[in-house]
ROLO-833704 format. One record per atom (N, C-alpha, C, CB): residue number from 1; residue in one letter; atom name; x, y, z. Coordinates in nm, 2 decimals. Each point is the difference from the previous one (the first is absolute). Glycine has a CB too. Layout:
SITE  rolum  finu  pafi       X       Y       Z
SITE    NUM     a    CA       X       Y       Z
...
//
This chain:
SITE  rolum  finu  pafi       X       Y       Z
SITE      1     x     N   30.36    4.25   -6.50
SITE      1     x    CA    0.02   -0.11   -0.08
SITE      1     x     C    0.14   -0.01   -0.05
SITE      1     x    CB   -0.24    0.02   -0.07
SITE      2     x     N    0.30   -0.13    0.07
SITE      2     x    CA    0.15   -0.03   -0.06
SITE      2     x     C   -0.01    0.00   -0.15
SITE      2     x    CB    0.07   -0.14    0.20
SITE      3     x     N    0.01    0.18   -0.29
SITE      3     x    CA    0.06   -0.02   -0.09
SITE      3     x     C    0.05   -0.16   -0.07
SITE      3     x    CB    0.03    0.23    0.11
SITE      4     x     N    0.02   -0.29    0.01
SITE      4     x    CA    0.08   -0.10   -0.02
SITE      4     x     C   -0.09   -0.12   -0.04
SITE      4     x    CB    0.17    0.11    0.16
SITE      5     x     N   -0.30   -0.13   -0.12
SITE      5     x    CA   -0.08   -0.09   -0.07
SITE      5     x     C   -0.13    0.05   -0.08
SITE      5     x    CB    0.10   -0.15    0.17
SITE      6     x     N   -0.09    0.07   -0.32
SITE      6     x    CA   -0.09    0.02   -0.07
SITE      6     x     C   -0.13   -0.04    0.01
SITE      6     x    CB    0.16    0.02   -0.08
SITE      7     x     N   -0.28   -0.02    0.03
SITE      7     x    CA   -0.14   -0.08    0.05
SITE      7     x     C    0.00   -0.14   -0.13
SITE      7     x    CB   -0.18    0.28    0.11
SITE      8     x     N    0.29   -0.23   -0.21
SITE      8     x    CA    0.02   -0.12   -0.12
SITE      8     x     C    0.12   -0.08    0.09
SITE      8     x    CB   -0.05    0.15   -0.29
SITE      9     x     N    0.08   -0.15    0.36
SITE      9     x    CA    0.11   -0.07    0.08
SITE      9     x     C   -0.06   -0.12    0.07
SITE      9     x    CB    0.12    0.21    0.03
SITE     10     x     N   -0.26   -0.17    0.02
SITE     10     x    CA   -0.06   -0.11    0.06
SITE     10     x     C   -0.05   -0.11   -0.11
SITE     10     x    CB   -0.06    0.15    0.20
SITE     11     x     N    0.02   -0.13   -0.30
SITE     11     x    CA   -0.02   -0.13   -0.12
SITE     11     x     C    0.11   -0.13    0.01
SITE     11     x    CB   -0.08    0.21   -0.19
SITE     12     x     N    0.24   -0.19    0.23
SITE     12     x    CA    0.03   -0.14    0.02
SITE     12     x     C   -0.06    0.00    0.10
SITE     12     x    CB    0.19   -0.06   -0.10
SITE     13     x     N   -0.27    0.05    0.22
SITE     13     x    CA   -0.05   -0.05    0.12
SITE     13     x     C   -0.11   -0.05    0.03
SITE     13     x    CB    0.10    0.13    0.04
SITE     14     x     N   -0.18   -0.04   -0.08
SITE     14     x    CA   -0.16   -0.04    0.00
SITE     14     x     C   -0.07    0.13   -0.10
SITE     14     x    CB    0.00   -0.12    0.30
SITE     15     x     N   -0.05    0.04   -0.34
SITE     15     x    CA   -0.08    0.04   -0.14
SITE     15     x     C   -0.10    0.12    0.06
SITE     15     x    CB    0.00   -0.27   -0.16
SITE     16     x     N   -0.01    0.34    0.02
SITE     16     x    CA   -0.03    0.12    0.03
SITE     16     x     C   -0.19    0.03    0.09
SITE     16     x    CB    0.21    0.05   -0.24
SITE     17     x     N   -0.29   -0.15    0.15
SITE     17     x    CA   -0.12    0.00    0.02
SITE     17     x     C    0.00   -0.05    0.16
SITE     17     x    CB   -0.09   -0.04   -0.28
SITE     18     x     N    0.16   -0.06    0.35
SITE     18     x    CA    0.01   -0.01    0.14
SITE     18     x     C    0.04    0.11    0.09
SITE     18     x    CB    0.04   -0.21   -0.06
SITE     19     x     N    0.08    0.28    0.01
SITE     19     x    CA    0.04    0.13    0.10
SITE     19     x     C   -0.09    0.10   -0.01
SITE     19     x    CB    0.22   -0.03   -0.03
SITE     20     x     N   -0.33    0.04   -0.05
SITE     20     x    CA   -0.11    0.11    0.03
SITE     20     x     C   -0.09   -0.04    0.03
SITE     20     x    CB    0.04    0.13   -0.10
SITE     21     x     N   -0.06   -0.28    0.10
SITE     21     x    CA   -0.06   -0.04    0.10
SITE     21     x     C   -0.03    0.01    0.14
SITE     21     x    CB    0.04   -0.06   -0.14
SITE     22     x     N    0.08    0.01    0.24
SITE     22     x    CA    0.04    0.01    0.07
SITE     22     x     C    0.02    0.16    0.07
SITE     22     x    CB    0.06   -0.23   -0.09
SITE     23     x     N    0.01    0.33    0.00
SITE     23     x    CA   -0.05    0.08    0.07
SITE     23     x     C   -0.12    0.14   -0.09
SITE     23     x    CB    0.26   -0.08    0.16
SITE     24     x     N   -0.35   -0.03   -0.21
SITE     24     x    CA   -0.15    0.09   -0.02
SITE     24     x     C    0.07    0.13   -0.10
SITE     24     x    CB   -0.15   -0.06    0.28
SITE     25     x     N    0.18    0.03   -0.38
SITE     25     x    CA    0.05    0.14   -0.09
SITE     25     x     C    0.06    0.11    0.05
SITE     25     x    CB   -0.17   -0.04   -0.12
SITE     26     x     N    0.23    0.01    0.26
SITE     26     x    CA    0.04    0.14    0.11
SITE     26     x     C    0.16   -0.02   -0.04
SITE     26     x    CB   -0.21   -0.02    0.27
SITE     27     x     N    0.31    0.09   -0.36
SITE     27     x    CA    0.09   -0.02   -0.02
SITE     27     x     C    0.11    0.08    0.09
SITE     27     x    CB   -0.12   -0.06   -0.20
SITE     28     x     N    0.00    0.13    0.34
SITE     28     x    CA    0.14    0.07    0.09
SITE     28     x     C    0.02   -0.13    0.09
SITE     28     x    CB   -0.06    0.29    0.03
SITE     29     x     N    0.00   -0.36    0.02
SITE     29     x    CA   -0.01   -0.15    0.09
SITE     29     x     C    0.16   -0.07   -0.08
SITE     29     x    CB   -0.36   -0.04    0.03
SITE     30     x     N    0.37    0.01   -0.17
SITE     30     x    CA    0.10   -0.03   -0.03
SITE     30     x     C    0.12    0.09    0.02
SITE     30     x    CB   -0.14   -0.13   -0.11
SITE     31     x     N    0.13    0.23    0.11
SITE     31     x    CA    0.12    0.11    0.04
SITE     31     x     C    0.08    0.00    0.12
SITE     31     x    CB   -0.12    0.13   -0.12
SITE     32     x     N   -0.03   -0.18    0.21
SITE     32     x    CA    0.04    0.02    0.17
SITE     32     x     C    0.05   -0.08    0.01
SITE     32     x    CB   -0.12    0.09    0.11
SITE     33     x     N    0.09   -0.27   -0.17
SITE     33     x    CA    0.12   -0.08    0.02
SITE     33     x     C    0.09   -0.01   -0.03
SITE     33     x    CB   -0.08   -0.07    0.02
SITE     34     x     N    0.10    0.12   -0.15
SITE     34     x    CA    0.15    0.05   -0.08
SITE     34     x     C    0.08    0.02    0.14
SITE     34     x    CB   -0.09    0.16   -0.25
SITE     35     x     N    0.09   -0.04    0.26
SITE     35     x    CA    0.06    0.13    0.10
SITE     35     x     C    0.01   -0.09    0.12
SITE     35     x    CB   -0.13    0.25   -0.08
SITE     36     x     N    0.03   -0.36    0.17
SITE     36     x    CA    0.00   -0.04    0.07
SITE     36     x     C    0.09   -0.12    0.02
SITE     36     x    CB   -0.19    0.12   -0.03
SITE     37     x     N    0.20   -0.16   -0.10
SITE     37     x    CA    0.13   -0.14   -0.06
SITE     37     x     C    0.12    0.08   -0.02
SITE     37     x    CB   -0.16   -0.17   -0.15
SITE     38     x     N    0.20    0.28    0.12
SITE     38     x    CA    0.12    0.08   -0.01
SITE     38     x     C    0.04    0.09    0.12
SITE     38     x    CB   -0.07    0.00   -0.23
SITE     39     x     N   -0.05    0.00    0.34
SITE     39     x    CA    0.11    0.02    0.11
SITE     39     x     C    0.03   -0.09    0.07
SITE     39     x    CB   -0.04    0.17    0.03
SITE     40     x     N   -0.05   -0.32   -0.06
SITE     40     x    CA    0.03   -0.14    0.13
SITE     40     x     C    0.18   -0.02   -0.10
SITE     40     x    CB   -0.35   -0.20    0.09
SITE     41     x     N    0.35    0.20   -0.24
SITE     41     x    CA    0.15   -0.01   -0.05
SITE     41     x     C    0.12    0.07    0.04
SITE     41     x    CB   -0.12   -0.03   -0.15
SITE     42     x     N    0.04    0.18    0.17
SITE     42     x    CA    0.15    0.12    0.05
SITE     42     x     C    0.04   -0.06    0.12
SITE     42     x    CB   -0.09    0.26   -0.08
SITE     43     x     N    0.00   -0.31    0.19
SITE     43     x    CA    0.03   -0.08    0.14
SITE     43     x     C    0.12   -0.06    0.01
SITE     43     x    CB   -0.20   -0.03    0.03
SITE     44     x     N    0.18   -0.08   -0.17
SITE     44     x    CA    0.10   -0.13    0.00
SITE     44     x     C    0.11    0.07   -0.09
SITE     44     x    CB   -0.18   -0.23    0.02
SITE     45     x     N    0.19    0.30   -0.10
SITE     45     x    CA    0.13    0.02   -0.11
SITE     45     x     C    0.06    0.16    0.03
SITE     45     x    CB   -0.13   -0.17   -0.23
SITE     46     x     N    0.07    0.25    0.33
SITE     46     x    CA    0.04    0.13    0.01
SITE     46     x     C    0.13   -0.03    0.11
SITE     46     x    CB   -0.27    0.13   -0.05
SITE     47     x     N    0.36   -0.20    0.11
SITE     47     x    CA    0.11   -0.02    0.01
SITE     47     x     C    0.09    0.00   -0.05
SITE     47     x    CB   -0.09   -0.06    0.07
SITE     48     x     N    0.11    0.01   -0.21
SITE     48     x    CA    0.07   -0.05   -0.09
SITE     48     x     C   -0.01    0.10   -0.12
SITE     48     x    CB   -0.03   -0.25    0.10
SITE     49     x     N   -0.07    0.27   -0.12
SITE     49     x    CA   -0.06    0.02   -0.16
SITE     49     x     C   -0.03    0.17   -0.04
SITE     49     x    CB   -0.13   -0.26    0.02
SITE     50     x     N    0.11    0.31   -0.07
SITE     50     x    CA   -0.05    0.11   -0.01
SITE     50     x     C   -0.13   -0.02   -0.09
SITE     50     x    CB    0.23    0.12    0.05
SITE     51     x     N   -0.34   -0.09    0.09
SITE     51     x    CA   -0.14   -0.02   -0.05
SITE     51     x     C   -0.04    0.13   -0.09
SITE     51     x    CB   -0.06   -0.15    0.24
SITE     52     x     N    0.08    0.26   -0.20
SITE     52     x    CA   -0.02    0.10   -0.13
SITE     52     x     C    0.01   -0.05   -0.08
SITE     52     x    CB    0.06    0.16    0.04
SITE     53     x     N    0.09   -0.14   -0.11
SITE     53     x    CA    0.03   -0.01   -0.11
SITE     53     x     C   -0.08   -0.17   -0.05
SITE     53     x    CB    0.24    0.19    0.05
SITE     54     x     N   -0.29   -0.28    0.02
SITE     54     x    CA   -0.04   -0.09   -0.08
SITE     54     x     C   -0.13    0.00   -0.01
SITE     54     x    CB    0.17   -0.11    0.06
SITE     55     x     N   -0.26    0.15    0.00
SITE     55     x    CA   -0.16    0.01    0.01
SITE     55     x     C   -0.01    0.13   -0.07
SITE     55     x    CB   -0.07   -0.12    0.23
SITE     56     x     N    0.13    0.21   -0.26
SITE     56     x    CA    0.04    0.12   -0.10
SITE     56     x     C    0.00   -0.06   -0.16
SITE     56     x    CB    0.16    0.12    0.21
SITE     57     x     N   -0.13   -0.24   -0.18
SITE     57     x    CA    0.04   -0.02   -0.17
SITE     57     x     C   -0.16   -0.03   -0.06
SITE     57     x    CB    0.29   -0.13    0.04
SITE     58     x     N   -0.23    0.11   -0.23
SITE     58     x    CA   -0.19    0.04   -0.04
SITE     58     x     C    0.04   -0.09   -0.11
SITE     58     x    CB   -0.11    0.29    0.07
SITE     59     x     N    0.03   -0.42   -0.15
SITE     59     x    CA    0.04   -0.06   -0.13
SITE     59     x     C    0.11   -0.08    0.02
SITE     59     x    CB   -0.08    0.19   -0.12
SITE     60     x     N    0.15   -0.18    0.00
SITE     60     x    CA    0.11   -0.11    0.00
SITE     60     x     C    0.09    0.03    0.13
SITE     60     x    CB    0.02   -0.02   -0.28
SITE     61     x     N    0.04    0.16    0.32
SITE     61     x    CA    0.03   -0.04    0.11
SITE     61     x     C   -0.01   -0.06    0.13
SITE     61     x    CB    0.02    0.10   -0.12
SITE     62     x     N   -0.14   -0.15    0.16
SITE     62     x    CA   -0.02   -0.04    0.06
SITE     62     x     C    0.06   -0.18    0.07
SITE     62     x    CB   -0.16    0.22   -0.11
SITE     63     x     N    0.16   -0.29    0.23
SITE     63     x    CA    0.07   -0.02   -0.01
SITE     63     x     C   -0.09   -0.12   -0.01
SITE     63     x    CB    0.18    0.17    0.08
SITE     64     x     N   -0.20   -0.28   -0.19
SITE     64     x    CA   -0.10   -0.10    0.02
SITE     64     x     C   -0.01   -0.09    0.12
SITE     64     x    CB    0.01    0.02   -0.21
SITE     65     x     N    0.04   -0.09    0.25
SITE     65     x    CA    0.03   -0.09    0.15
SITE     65     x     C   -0.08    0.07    0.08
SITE     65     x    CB    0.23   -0.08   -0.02
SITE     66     x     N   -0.22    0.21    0.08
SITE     66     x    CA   -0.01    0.11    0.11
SITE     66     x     C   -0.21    0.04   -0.04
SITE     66     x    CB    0.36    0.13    0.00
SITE     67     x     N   -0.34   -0.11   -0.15
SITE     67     x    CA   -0.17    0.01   -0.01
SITE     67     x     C   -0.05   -0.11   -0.01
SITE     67     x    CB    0.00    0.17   -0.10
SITE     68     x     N    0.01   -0.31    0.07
SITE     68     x    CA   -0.09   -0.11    0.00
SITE     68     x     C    0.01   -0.06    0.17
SITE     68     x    CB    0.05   -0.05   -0.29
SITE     69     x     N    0.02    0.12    0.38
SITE     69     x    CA    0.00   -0.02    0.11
SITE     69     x     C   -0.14    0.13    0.08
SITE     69     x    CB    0.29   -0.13   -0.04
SITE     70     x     N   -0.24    0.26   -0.02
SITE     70     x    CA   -0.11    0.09    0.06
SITE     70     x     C   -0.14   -0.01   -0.05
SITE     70     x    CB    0.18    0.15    0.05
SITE     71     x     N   -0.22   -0.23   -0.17
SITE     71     x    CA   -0.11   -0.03   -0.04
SITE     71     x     C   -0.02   -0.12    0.09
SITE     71     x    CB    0.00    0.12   -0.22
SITE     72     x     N    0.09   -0.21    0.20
SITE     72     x    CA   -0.09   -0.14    0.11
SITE     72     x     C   -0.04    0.11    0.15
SITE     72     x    CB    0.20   -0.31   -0.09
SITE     73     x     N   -0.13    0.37    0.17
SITE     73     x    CA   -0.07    0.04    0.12
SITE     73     x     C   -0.10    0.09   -0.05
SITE     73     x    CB    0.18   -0.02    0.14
SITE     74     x     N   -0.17    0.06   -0.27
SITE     74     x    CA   -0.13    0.07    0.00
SITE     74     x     C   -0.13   -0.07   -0.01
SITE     74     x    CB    0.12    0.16   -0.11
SITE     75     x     N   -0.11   -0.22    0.00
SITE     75     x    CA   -0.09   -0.07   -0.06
SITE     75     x     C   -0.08   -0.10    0.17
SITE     75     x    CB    0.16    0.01   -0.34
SITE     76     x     N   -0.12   -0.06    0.40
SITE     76     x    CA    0.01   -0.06    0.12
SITE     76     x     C   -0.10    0.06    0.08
SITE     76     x    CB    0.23   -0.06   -0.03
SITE     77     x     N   -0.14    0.25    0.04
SITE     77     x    CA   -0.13    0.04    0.10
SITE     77     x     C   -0.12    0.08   -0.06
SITE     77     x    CB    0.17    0.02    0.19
SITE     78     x     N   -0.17   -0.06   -0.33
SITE     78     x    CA   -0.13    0.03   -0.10
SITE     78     x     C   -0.06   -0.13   -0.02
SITE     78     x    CB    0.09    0.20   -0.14
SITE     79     x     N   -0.08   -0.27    0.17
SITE     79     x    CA   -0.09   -0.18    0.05
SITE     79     x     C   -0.04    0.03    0.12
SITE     79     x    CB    0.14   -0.18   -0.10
SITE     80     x     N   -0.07    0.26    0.25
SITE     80     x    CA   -0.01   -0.02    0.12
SITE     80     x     C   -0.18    0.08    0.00
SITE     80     x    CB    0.32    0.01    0.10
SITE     81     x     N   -0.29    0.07   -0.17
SITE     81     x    CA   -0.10    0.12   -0.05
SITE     81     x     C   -0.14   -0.07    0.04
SITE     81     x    CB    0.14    0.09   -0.23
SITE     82     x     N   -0.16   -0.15    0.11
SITE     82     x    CA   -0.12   -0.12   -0.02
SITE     82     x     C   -0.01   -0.13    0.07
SITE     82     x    CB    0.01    0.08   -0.22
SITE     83     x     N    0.03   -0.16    0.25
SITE     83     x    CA   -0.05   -0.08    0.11
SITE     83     x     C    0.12   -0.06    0.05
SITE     83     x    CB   -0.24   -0.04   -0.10
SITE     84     x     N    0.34    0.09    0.22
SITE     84     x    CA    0.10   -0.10    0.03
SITE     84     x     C   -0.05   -0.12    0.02
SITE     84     x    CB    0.13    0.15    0.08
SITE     85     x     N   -0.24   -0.19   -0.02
SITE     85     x    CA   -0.02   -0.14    0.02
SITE     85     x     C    0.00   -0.12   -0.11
SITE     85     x    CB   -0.12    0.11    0.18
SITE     86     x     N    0.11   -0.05   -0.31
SITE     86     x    CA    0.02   -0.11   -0.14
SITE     86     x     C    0.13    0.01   -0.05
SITE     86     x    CB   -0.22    0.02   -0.07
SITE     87     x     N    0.33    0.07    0.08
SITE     87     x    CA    0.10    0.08   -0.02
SITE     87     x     C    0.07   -0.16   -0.07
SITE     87     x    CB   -0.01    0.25    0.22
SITE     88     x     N    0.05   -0.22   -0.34
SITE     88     x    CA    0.06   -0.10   -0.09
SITE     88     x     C    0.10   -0.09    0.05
SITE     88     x    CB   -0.05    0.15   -0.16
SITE     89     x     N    0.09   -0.23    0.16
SITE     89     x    CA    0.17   -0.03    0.06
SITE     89     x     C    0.09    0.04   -0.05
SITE     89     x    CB   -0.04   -0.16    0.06
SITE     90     x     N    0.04    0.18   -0.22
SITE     90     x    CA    0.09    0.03   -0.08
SITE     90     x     C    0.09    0.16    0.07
SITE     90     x    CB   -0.17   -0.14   -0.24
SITE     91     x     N    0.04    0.22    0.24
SITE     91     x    CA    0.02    0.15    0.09
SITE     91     x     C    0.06    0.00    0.12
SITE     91     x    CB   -0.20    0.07   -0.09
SITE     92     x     N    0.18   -0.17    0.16
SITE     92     x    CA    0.06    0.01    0.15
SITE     92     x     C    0.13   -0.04   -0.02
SITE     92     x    CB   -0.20   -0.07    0.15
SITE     93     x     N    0.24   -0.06   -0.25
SITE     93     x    CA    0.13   -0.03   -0.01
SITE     93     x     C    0.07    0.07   -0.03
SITE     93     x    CB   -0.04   -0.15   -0.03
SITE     94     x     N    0.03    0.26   -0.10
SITE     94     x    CA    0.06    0.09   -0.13
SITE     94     x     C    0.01    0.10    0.15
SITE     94     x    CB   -0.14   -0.03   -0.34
SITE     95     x     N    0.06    0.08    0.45
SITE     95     x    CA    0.00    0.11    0.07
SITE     95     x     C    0.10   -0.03    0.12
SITE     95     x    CB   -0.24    0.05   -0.08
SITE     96     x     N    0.23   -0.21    0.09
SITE     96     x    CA    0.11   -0.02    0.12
SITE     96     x     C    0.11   -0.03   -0.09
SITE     96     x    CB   -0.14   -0.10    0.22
SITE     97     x     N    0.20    0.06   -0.33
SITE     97     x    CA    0.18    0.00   -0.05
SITE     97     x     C   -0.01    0.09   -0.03
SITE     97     x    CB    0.09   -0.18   -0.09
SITE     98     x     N   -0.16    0.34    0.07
SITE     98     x    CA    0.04    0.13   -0.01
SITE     98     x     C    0.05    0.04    0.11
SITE     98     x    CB   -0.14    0.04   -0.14
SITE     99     x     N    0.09   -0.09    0.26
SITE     99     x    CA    0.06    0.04    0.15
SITE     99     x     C    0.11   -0.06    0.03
SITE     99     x    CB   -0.19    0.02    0.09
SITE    100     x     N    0.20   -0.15   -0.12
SITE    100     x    CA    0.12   -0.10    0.00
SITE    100     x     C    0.12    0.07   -0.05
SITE    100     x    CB   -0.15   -0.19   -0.03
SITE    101     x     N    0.08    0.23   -0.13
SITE    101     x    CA    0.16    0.07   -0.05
SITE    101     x     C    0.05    0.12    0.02
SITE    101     x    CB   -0.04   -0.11   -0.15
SITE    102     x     N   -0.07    0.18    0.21
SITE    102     x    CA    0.05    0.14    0.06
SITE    102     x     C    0.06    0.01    0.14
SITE    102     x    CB   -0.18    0.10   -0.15
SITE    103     x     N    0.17   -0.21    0.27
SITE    103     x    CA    0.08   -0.06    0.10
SITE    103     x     C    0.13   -0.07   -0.06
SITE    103     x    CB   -0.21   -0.03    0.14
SITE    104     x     N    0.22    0.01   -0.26
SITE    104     x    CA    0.14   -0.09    0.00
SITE    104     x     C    0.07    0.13   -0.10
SITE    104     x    CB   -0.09   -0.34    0.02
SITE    105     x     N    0.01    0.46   -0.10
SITE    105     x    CA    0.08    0.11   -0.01
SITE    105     x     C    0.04    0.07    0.11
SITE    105     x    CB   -0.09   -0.01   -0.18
SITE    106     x     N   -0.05    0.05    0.27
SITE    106     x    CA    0.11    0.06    0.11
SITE    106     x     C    0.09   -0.07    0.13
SITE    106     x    CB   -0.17    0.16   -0.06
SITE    107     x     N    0.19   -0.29    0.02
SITE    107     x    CA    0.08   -0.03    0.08
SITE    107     x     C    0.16   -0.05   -0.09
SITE    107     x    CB   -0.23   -0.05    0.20
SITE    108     x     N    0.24    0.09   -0.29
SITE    108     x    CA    0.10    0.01   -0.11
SITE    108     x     C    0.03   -0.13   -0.02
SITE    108     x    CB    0.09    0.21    0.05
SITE    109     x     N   -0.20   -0.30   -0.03
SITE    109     x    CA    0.03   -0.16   -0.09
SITE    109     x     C    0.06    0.00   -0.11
SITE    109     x    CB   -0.17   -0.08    0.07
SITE    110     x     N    0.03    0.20   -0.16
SITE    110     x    CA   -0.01    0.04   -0.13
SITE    110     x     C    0.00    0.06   -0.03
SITE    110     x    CB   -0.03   -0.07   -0.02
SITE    111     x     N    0.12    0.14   -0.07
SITE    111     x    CA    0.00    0.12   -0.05
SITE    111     x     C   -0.09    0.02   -0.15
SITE    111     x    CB    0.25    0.01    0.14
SITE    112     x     N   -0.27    0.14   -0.19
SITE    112     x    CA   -0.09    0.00   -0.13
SITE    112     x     C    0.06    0.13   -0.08
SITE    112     x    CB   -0.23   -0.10    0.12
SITE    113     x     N    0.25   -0.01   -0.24
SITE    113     x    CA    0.10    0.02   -0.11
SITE    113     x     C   -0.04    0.17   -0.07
SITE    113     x    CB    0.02   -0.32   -0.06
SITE    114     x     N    0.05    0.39    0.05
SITE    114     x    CA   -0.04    0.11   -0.12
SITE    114     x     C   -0.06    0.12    0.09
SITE    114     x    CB   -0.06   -0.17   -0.22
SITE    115     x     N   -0.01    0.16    0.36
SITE    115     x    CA   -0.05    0.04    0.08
SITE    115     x     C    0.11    0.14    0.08
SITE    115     x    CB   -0.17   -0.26   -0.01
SITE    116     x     N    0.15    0.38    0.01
SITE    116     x    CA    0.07    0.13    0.06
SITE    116     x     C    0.01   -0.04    0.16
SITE    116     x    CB   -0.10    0.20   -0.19
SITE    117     x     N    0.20   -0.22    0.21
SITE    117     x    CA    0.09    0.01    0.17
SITE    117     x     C   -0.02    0.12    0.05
SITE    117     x    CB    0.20   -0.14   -0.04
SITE    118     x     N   -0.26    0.13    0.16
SITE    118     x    CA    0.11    0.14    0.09
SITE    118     x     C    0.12    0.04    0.02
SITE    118     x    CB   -0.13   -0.02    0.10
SITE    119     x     N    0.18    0.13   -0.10
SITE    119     x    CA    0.14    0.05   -0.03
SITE    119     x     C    0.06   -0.09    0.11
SITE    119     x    CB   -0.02    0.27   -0.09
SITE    120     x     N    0.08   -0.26    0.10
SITE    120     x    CA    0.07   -0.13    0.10
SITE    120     x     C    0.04    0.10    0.18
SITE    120     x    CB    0.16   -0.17   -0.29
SITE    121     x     N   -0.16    0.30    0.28
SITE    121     x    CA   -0.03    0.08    0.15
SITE    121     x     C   -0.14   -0.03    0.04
SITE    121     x    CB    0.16    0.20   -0.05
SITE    122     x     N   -0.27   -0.23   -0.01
SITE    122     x    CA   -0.16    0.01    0.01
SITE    122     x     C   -0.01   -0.14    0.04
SITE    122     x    CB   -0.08    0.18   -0.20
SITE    123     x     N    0.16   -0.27    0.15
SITE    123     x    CA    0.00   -0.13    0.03
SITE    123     x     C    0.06   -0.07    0.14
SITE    123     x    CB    0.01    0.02   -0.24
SITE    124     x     N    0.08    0.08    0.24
SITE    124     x    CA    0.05   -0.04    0.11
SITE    124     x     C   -0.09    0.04    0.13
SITE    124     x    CB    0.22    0.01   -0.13
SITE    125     x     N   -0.26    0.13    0.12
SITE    125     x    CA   -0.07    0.06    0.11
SITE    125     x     C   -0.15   -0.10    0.03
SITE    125     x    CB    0.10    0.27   -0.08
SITE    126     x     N   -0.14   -0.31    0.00
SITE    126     x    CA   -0.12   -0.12    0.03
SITE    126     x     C    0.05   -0.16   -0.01
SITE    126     x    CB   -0.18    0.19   -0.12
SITE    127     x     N    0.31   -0.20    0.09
SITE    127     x    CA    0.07   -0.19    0.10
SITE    127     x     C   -0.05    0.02    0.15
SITE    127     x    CB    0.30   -0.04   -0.13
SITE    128     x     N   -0.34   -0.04    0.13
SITE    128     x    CA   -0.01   -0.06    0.18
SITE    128     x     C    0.14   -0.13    0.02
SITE    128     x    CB   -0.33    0.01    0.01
SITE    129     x     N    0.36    0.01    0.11
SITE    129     x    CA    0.08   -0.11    0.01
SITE    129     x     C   -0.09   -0.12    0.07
SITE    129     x    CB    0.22    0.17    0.02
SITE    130     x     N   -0.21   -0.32   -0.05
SITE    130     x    CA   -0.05   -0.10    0.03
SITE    130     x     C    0.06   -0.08   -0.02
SITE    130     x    CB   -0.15    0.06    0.00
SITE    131     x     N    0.13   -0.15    0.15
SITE    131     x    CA    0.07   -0.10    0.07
SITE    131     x     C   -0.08   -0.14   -0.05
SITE    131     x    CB    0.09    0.17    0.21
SITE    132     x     N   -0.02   -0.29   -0.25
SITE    132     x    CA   -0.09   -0.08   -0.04
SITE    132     x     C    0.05   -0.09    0.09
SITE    132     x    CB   -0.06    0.06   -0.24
SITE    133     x     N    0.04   -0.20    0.26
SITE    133     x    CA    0.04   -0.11    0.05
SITE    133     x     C   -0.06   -0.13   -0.04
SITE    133     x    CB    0.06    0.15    0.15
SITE    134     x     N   -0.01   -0.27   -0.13
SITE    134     x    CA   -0.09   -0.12    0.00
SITE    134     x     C   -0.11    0.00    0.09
SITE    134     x    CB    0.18   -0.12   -0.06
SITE    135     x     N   -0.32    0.05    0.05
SITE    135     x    CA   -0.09   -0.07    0.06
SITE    135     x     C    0.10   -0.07    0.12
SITE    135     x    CB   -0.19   -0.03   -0.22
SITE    136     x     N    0.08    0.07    0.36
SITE    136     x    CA    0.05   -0.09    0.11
SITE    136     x     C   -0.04   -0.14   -0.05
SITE    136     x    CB   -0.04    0.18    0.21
SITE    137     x     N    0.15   -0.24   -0.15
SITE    137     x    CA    0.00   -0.16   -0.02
SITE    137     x     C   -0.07   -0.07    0.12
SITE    137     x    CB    0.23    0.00   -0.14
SITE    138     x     N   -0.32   -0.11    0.14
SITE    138     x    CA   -0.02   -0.03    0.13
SITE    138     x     C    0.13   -0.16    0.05
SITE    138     x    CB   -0.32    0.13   -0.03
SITE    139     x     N    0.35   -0.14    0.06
SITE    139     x    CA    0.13   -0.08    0.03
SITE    139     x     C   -0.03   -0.12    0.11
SITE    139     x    CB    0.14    0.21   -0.05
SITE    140     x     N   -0.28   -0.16    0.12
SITE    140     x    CA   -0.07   -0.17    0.08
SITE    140     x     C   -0.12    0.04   -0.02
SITE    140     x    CB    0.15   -0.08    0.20
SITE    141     x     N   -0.18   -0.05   -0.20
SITE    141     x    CA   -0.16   -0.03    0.02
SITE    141     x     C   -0.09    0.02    0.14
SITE    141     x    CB    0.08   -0.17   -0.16
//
C-alpha cells in the first residue's frame, strides 16, 4: 500500500458511501488501484521526475496536481470494478485528461511546478534522441 494517498483524499471525488460501494467494504481493492494508478504515473513522469521522492511524500507535502490526477486513475479503475458497461462519462473523461496530461508531461510540453527532478546525470541517461518533422503533404490530386 502507498503512503502517498489517503482513503479521506477520495471525498473531493466521489463520496464516501459510493466508494464502498463499489468496492463492497473490501478496502484492499482500493489499495490495488492506488498502487495500480502510481505505477501507470511512474511510466509517464519517471524520466524527468523523481518518482520516489514524490509518491514518498505524506500530507501537506504532497504534491496536489499529481494526487488529484492518481485518484482520478484510481477512482476510474474502482468504477471499472463494478460494471464498465454503465461507467460514468464524467470518469472516462477525468481518466482520459489524466493520460492526456501525463503524455504532455512526458513529452516536456509541460512541466510540474514544486515537483523533485532527477539529478541531471539520471536525466540524461534516460533522453532519447527524436527526430520530428512535418506531416507528408500531398501536392496532387
Amino acid at each position: 500500500m502507498s503512503q502517498f494517498v489517503n482513503i479521506e483524499d477520495y471525498d473531493a471525488s466521489v463520496h464516501r458511501e459510493i466508494l464502498d460501494a463499489l468496492v463492497r467494504d473490501d478496502q484492499s481493492l482500493v489499495e490495488i488501484c492506488e498502487d495500480r494508478a502510481i505505477a501507470e504515473m511512474r511510466c509517464y513522469l519517471s524520466k524527468r521526475y523523481d518518482c520516489d521522492a514524490i509518491f514518498s511524500a505524506s500530507g501537506e507535502d504532497r504534491n496536489q496536481l499529481i494526487l488529484m490526477m492518481v485518484i482520478d486513475i484510481a477512482v476510474y479503475h474502482i468504477f471499472c470494478i463494478h460494471n464498465p458497461q454503465k461507467l460514468s462519462q464524467i470518469r472516462k473523461d477525468r481518466y482520459e485528461r489524466a493520460v492526456e496530461w501525463m503524455r504532455a508531461v512526458a513529452d516536456e510540453e509541460i512541466s510540474i511546478e514544486g515537483v523533485p527532478m532527477l539529478p541531471e546525470d539520471e536525466r540524461a541517461s534516460k533522453a532519447s534522441l527524436m527526430f520530428k518533422s512535418n506531416r507528408k503533404r500531398v501536392n496532387r490530386l
